[in-house]
N, C-alpha and C positions, 0 to 999 in steps of 0.2 A: 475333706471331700467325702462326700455319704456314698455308698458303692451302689450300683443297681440292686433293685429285690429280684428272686425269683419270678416273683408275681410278674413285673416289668418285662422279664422276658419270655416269659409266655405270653403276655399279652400281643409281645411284639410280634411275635410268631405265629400266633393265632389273629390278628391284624392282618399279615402280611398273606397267606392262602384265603385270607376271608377274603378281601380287597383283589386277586388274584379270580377264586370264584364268583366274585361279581363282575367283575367287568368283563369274565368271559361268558356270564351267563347275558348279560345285558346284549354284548355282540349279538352270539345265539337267538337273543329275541327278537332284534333288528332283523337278522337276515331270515328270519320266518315270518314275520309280520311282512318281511318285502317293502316296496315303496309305497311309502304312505305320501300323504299331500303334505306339503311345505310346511303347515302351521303345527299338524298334525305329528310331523317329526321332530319339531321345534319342541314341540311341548314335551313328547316321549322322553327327549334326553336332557330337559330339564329338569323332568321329576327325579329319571334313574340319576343324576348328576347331586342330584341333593339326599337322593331315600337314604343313602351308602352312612347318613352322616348318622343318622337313629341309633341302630345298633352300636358304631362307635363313640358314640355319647358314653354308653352302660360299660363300655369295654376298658375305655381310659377312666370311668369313674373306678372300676373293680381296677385298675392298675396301680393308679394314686393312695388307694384307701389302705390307710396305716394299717401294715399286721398286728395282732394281736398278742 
């Protein structure tokens, strides 16, 4: 069994307050944007529901990627 890297656990860490700052910023945005119309909310927390994944793509590739 291969032990975790470093890398692995920073990332997680760094993961884990990013995921953390976003979901409280996304709240935050909601409740300043106020009540929007049905579709119009629909859509808002489709996008923030998927944006989250972008930067985590780049995060777990730098976690995975063999040390040198």
């Amino acid at each position: 069994m291969t032990r975790p890297s470093i890398r692995s656990l920073i990332g997680l860490i760094i993961l884990l307050i990013g995921l953390l700052l976003y979901v409280g910023g996304v709240a935050w945005a909601i409740e300043k944007i106020g009540t929007l119309p049905f579709l119009l909310e629909i859509l808002f927390y489709a996008v923030a529901g998927v944006l989250w994944i972008i930067p985590v793509r780049y995060l777990m590739k730098w976690m995975t990627k063999a040390e040198q």
